[in-house]
N, C-alpha and C positions, 0 to 999 in steps of 0.2 A: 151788491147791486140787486136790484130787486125790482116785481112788477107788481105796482098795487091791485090786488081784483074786487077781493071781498074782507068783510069783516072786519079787525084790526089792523089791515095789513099796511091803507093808506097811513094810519096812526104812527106806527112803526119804522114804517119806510122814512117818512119824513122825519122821526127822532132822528134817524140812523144819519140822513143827510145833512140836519142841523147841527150833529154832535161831531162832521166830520169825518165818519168810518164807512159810509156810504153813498149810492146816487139811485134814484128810481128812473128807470125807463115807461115811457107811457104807453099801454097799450091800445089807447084810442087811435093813435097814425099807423096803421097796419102796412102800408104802403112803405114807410120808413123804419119798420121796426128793428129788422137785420141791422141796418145801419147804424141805427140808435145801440144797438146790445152792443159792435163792434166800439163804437166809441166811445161809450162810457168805459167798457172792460179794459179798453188803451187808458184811457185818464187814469183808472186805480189803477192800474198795472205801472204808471209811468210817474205815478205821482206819489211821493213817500209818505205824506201826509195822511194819506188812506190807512195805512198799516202804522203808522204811528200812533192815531187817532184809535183806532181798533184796540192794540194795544194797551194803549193808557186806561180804554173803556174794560178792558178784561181783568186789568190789575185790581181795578176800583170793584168792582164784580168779586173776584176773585178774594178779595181784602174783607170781603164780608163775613163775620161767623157764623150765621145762620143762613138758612135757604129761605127765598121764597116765602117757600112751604112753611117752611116754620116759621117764619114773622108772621106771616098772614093765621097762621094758626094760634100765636101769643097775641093776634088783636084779637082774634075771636072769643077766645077762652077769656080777655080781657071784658070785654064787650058784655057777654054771657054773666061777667059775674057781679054788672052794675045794673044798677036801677033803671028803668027807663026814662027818668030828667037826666044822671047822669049822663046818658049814653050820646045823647044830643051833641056835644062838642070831643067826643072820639068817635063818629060815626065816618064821620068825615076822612079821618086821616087814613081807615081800610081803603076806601076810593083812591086819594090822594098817594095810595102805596104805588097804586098800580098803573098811575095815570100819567109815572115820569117815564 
């Protein structure tokens, strides 16, 4: 559960909610926000789906051999060691690493 404020967070929150493992509280209704935190944290608390969904996302995560770090470091080093007409059609894919 989670509050979007700034930067990636709306990004993220909504993966989280579309994959399943999450729900965002909005902080624009300040008037209802207790309420809102109260009720979403009953849904995942009540709802197995949440921790199901979580799970399955950790395994898949988890299943990976490389970090992050190190993928994004093998497109670089990739990147780095091609021409600039090749690079045109793997430019894309460092964005598209980090955009799911």
């Amino acid at each position: 559960m989670g509050m979007a404020l700034v930067g990636e967070q709306p990004d993220n929150l909504a993966r989280a909610v579309d994959r399943g493992y999450g729900l965002t509280v909005s902080v624009k209704k300040l008037d209802s926000l207790a309420q809102d935190l109260e009720k979403a944290l009953k849904r995942m608390l009540g709802d197995p789906s949440f921790k199901a969904n979580a799970a399955r996302i950790s395994n898949i995560m988890r299943a990976h051999k490389l970090s992050p770090a190190e993928k994004a470091a093998g497109k670089f080093e990739l990147l780095a060691s091609m021409s600039a007409r090749d690079t045109a059609s793997h430019s894309t894919d460092v964005f598209a690493m980090y955009a799911k």
